[in-house]
Jmol script that loads the backbone (N, CA, C; Angstrom):
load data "model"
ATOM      1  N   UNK A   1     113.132  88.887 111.810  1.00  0.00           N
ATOM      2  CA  UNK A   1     112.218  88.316 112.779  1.00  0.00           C
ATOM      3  C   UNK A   1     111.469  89.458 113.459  1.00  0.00           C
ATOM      4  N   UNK A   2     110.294  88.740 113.478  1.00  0.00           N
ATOM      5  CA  UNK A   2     109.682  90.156 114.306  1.00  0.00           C
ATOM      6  C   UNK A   2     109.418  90.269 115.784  1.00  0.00           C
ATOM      7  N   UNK A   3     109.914  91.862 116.319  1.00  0.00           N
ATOM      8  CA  UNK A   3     110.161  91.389 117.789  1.00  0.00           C
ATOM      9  C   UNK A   3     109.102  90.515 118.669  1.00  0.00           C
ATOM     10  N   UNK A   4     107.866  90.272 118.542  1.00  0.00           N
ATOM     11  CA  UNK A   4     107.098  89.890 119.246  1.00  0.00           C
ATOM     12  C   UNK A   4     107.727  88.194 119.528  1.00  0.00           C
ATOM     13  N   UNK A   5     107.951  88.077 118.297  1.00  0.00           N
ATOM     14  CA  UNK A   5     108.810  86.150 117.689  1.00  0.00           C
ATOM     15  C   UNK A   5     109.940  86.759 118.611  1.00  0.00           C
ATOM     16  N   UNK A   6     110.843  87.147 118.892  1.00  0.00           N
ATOM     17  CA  UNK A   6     112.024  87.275 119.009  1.00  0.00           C
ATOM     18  C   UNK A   6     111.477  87.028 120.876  1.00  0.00           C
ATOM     19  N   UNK A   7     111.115  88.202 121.275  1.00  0.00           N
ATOM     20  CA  UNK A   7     110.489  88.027 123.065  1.00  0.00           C
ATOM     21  C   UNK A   7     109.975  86.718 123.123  1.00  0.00           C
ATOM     22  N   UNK A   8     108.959  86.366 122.510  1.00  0.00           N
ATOM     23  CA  UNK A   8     108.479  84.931 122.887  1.00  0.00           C
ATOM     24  C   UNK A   8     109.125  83.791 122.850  1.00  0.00           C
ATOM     25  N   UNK A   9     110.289  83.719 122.335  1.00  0.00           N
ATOM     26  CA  UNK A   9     111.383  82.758 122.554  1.00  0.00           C
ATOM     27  C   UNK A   9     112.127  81.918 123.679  1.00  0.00           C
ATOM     28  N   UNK A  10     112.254  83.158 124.811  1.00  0.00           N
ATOM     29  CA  UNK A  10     112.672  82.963 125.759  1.00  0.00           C
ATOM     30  C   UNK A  10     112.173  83.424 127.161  1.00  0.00           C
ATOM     31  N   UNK A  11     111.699  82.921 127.918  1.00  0.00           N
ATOM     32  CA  UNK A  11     111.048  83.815 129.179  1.00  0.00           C
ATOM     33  C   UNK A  11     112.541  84.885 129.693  1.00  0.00           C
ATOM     34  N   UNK A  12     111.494  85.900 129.910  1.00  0.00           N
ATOM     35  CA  UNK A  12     112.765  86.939 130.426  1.00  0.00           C
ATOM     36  C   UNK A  12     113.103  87.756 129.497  1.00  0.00           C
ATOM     37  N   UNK A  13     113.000  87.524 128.090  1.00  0.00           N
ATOM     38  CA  UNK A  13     113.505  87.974 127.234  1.00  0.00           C
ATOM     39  C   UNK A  13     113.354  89.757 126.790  1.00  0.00           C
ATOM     40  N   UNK A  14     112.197  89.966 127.243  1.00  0.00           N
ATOM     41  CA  UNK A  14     111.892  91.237 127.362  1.00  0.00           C
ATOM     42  C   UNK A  14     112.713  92.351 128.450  1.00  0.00           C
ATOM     43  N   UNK A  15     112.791  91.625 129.807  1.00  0.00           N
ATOM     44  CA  UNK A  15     113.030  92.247 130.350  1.00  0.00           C
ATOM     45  C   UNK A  15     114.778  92.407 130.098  1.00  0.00           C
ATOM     46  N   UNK A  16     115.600  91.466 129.374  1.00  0.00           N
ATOM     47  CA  UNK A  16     116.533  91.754 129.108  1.00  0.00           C
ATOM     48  C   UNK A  16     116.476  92.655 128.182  1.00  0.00           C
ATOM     49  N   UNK A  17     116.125  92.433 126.497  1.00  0.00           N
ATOM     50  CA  UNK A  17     116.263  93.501 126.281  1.00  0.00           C
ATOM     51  C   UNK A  17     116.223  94.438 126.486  1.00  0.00           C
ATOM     52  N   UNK A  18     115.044  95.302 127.725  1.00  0.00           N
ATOM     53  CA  UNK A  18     114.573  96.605 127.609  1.00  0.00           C
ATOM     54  C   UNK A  18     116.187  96.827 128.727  1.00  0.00           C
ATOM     55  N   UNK A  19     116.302  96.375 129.194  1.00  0.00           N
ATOM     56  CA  UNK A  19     118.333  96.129 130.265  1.00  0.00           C
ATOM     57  C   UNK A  19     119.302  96.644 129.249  1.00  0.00           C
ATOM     58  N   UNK A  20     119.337  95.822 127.977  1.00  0.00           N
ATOM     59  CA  UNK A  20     120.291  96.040 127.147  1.00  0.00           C
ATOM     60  C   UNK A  20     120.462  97.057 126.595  1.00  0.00           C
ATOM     61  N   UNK A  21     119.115  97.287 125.911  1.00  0.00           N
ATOM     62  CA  UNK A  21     118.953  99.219 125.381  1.00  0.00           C
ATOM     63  C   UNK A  21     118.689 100.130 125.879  1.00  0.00           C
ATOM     64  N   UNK A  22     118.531 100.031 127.497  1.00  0.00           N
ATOM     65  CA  UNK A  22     118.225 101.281 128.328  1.00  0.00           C
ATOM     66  C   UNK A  22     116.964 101.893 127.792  1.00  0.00           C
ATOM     67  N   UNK A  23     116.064 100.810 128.406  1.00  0.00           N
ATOM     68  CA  UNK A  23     114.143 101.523 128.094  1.00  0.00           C
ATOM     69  C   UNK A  23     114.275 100.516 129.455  1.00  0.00           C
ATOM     70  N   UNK A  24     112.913 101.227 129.832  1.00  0.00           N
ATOM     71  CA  UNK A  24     111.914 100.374 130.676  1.00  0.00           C
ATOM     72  C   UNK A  24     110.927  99.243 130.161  1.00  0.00           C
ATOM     73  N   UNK A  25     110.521  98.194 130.629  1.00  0.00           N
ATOM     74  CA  UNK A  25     110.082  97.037 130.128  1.00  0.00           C
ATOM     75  C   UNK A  25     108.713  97.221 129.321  1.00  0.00           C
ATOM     76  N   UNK A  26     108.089  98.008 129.659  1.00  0.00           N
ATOM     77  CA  UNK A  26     106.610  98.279 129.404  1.00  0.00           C
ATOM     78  C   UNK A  26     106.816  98.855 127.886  1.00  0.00           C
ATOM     79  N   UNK A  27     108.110  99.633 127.363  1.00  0.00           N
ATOM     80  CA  UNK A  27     108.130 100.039 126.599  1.00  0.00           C
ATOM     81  C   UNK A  27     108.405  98.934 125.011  1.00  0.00           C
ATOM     82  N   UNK A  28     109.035  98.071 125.682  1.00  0.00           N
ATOM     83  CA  UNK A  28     108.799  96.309 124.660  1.00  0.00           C
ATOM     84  C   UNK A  28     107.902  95.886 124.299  1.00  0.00           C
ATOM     85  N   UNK A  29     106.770  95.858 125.273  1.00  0.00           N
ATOM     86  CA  UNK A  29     105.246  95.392 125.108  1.00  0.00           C
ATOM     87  C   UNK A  29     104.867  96.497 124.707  1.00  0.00           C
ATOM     88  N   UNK A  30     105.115  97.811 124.599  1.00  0.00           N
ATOM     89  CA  UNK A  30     104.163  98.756 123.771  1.00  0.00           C
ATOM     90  C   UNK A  30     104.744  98.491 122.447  1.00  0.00           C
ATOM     91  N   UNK A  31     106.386  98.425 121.866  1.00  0.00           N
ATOM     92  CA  UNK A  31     106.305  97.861 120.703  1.00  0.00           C
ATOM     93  C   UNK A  31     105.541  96.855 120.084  1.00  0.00           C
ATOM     94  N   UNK A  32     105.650  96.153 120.452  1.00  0.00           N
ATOM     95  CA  UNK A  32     105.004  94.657 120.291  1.00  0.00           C
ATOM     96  C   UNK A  32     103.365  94.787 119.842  1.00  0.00           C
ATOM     97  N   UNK A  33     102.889  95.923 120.448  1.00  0.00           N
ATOM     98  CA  UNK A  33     101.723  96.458 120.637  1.00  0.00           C
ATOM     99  C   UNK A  33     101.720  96.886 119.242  1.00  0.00           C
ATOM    100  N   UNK A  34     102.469  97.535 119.076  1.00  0.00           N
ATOM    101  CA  UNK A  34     102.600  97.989 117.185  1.00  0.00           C
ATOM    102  C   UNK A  34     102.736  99.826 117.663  1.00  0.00           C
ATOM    103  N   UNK A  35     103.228 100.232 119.231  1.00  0.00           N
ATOM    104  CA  UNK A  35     103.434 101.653 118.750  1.00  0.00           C
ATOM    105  C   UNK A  35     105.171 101.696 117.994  1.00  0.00           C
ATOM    106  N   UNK A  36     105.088 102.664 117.730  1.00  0.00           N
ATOM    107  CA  UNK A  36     106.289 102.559 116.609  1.00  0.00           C
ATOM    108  C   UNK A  36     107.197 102.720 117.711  1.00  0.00           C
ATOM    109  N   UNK A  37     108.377 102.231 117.097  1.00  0.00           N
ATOM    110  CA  UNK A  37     110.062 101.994 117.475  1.00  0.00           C
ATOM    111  C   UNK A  37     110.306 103.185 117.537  1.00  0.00           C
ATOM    112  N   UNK A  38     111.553 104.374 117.699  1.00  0.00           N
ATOM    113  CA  UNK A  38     112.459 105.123 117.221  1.00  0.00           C
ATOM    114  C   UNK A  38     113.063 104.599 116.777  1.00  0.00           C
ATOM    115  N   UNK A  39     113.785 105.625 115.984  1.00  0.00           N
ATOM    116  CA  UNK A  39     115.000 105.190 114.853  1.00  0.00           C
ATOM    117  C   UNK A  39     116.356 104.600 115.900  1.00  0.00           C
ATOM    118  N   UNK A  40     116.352 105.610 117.388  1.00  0.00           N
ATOM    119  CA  UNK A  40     117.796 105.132 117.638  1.00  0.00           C
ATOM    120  C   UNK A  40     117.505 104.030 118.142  1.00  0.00           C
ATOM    121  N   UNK A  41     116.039 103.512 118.992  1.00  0.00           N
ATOM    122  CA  UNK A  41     116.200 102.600 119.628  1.00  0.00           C
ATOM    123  C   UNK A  41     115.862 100.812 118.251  1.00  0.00           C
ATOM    124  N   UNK A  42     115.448 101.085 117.193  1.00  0.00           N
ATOM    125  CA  UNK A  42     115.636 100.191 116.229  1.00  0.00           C
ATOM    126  C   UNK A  42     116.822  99.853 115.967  1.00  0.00           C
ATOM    127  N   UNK A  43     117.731 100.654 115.943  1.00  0.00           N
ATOM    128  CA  UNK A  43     119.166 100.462 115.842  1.00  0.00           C
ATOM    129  C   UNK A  43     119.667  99.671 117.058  1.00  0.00           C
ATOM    130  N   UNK A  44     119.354  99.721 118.226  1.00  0.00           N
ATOM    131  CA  UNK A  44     119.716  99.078 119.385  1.00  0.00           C
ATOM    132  C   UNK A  44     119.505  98.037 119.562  1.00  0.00           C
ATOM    133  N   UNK A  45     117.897  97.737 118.981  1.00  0.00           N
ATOM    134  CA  UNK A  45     117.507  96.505 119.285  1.00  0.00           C
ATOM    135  C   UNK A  45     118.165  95.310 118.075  1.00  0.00           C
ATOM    136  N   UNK A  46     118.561  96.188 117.211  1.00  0.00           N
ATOM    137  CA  UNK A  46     119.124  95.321 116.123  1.00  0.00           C
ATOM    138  C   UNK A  46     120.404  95.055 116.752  1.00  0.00           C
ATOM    139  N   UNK A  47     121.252  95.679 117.204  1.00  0.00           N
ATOM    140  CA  UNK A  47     122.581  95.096 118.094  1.00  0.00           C
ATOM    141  C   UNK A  47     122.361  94.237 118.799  1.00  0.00           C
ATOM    142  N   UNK A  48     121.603  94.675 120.026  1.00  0.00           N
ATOM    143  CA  UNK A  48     121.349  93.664 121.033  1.00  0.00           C
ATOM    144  C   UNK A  48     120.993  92.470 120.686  1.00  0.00           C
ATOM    145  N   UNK A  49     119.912  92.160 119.622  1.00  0.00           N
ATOM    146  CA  UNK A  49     119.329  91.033 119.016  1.00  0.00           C
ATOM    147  C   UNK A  49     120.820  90.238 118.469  1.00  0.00           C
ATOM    148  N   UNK A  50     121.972  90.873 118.227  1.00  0.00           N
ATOM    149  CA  UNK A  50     123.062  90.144 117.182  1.00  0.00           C
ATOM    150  C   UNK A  50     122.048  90.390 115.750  1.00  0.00           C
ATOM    151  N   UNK A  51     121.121  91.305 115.316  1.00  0.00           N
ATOM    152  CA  UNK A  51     120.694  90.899 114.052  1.00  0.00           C
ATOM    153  C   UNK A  51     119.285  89.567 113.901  1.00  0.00           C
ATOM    154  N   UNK A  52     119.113  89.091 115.154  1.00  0.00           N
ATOM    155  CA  UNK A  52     117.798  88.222 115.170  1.00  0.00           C
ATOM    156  C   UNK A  52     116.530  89.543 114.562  1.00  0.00           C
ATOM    157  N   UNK A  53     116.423  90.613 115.148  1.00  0.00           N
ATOM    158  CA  UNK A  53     114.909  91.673 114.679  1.00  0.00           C
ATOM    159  C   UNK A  53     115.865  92.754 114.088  1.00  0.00           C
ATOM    160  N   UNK A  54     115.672  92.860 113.005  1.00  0.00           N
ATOM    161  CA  UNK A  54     116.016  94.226 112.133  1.00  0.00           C
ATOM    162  C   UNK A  54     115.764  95.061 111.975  1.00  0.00           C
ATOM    163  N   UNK A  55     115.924  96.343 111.608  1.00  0.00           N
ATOM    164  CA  UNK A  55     115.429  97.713 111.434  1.00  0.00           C
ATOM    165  C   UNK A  55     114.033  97.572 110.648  1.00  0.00           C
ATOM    166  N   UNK A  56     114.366  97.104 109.634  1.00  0.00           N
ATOM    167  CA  UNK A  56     113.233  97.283 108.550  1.00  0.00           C
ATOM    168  C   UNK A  56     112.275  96.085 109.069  1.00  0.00           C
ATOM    169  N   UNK A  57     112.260  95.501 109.996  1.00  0.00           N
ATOM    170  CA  UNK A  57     111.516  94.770 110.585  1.00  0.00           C
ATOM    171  C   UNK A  57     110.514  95.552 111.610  1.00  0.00           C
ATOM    172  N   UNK A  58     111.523  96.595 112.357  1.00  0.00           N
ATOM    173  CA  UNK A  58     110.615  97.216 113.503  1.00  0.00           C
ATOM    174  C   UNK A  58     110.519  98.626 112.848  1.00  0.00           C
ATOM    175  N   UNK A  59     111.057  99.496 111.536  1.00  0.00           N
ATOM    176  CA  UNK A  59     110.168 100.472 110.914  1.00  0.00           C
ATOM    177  C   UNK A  59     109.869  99.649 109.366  1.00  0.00           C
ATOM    178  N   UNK A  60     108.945  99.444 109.029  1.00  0.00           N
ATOM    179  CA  UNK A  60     108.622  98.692 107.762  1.00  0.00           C
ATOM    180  C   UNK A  60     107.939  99.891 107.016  1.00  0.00           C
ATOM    181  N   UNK A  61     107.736 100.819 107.335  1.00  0.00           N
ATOM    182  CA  UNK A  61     106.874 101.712 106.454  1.00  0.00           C
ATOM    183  C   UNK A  61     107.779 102.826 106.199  1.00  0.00           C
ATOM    184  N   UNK A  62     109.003 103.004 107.051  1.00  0.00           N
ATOM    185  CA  UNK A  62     110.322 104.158 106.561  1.00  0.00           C
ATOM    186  C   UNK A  62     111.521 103.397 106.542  1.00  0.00           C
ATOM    187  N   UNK A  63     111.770 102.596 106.969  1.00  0.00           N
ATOM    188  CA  UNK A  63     113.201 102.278 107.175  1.00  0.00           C
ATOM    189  C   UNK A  63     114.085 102.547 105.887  1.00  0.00           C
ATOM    190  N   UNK A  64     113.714 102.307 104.629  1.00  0.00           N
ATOM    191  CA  UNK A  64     114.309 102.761 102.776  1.00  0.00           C
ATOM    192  C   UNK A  64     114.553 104.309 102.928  1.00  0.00           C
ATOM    193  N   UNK A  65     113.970 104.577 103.815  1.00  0.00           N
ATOM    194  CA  UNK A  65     114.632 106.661 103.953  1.00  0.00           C
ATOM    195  C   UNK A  65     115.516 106.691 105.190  1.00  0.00           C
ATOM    196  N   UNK A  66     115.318 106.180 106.137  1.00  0.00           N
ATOM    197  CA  UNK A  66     116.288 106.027 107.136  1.00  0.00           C
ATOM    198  C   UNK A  66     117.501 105.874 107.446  1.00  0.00           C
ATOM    199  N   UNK A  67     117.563 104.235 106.076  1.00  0.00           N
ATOM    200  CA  UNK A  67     119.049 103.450 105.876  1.00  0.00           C
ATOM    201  C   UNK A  67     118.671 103.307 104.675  1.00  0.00           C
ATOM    202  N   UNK A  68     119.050 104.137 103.509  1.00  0.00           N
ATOM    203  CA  UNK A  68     119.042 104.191 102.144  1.00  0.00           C
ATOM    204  C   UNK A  68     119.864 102.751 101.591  1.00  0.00           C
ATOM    205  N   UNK A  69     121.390 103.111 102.667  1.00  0.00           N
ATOM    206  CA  UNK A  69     121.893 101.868 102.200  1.00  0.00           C
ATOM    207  C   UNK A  69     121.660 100.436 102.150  1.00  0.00           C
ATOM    208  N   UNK A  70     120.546 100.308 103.081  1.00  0.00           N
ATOM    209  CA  UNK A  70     120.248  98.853 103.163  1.00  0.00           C
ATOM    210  C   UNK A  70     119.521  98.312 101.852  1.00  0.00           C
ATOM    211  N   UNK A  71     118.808  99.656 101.237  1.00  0.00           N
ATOM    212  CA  UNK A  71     118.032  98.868  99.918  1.00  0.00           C
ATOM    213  C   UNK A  71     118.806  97.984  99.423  1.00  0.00           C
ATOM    214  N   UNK A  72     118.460  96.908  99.303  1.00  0.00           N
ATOM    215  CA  UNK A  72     118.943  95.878  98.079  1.00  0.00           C
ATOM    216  C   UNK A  72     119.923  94.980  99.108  1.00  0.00           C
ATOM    217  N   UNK A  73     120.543  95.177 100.558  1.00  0.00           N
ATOM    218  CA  UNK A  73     120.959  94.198 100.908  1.00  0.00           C
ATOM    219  C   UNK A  73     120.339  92.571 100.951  1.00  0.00           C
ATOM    220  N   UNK A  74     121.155  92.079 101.570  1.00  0.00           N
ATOM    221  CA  UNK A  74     120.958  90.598 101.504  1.00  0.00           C
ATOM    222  C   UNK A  74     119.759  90.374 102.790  1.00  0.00           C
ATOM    223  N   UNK A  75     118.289  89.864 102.486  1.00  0.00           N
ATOM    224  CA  UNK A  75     117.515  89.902 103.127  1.00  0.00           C
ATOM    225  C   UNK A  75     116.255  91.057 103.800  1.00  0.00           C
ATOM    226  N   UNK A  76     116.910  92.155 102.820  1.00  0.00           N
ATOM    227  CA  UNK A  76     116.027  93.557 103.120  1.00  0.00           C
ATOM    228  C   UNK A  76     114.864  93.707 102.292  1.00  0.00           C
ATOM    229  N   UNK A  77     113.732  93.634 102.379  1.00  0.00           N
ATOM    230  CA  UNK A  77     112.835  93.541 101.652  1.00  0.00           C
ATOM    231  C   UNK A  77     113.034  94.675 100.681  1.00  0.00           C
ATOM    232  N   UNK A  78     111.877  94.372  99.552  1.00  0.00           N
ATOM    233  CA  UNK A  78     111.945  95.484  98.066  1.00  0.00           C
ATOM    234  C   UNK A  78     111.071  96.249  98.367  1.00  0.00           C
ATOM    235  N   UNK A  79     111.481  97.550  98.032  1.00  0.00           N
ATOM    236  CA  UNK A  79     111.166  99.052  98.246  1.00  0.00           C
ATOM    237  C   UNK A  79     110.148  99.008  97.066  1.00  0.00           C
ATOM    238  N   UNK A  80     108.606  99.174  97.470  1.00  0.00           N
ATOM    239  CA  UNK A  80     107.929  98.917  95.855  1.00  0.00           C
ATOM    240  C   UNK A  80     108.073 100.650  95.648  1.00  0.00           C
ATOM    241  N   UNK A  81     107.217 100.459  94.090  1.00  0.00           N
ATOM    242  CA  UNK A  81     107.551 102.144  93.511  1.00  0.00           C
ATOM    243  C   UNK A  81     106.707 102.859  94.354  1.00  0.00           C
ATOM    244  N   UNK A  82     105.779 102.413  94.816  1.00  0.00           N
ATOM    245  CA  UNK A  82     104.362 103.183  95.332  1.00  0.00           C
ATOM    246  C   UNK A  82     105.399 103.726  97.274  1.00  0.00           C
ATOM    247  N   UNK A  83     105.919 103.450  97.778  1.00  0.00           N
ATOM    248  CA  UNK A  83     106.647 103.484  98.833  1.00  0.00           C
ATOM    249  C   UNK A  83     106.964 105.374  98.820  1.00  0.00           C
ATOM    250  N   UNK A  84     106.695 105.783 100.286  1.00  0.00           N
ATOM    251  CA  UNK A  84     107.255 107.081 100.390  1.00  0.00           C
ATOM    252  C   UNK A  84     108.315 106.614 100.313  1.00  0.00           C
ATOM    253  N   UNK A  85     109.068 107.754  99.214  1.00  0.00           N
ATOM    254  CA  UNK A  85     110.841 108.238  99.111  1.00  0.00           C
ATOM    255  C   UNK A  85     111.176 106.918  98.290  1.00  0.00           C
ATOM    256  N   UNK A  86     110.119 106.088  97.283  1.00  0.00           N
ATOM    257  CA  UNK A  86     111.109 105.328  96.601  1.00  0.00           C
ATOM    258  C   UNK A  86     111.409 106.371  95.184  1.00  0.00           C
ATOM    259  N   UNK A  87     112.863 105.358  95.064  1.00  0.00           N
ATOM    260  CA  UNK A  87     112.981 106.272  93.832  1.00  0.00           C
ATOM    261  C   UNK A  87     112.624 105.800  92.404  1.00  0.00           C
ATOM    262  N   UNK A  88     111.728 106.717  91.615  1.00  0.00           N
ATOM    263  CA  UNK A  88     111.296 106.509  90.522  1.00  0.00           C
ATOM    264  C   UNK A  88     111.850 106.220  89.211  1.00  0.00           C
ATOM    265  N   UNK A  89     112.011 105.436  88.323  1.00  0.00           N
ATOM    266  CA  UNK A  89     112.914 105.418  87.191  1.00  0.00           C
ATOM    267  C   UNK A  89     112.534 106.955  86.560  1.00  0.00           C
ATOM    268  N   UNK A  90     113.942 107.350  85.742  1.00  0.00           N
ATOM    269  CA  UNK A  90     114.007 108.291  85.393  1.00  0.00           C
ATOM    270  C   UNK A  90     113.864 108.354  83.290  1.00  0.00           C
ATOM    271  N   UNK A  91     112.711 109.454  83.233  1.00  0.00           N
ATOM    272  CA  UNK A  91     112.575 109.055  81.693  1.00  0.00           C
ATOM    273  C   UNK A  91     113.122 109.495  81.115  1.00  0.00           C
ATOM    274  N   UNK A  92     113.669 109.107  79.699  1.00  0.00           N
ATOM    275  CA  UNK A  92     115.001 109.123  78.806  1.00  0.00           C
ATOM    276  C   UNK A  92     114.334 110.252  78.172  1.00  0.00           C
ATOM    277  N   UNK A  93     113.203 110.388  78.076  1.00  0.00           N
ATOM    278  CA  UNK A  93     112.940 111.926  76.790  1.00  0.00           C
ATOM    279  C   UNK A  93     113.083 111.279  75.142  1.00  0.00           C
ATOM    280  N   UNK A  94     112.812 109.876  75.411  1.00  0.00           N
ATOM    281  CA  UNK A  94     112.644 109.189  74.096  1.00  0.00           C
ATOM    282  C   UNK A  94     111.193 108.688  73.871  1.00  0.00           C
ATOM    283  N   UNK A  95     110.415 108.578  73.239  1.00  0.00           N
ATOM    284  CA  UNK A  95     109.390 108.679  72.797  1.00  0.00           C
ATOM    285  C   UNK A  95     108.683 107.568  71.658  1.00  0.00           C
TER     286      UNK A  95
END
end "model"
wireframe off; spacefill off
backbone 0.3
color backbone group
């Protein structure tokens, strides 16, 4: 879910989160805004949420280098080939 969906859910909702992860409120609405997340505070907001807004939700353009492991989980979008740091099939040297 994306945080903007996630705040608009509930009045207040902002100002709790920015409570929960230790930011100031303004800094929710600048996400929302589309300035980028940090890595630690993506991680936070994914706790706090219980998992409602995800990492690869609030970094969509790195999160596959971030949390390698998430590629391929259940609900993590596909890493296309064109993606910084995806990894490329490797050629056999057969011809």
């Amino acid at each position: 879910m994306k945080l903007r969906t996630y705040v608009s859910q509930q009045r207040g909702r902002a100002a709790w989160l920015a409570r929960a992860i230790g930011v100031r409120p303004v800094m929710i609405s600048q996400w929302m805004g589309g300035k980028p997340v940090s890595v630690t505070s993506a991680l936070a907001i994914e706790h706090a949420t219980d998992g409602a807004v995800v990492r690869w939700d609030l970094r969509p353009d790195d999160w596959h280098l971030i949390w390698p492991e998430l590629v391929g989980t259940e609900g993590a979008p596909t890493v296309s080939q064109s993606a910084p740091g995806a990894v490329q099939p490797q050629e056999d040297g057969h011809e």
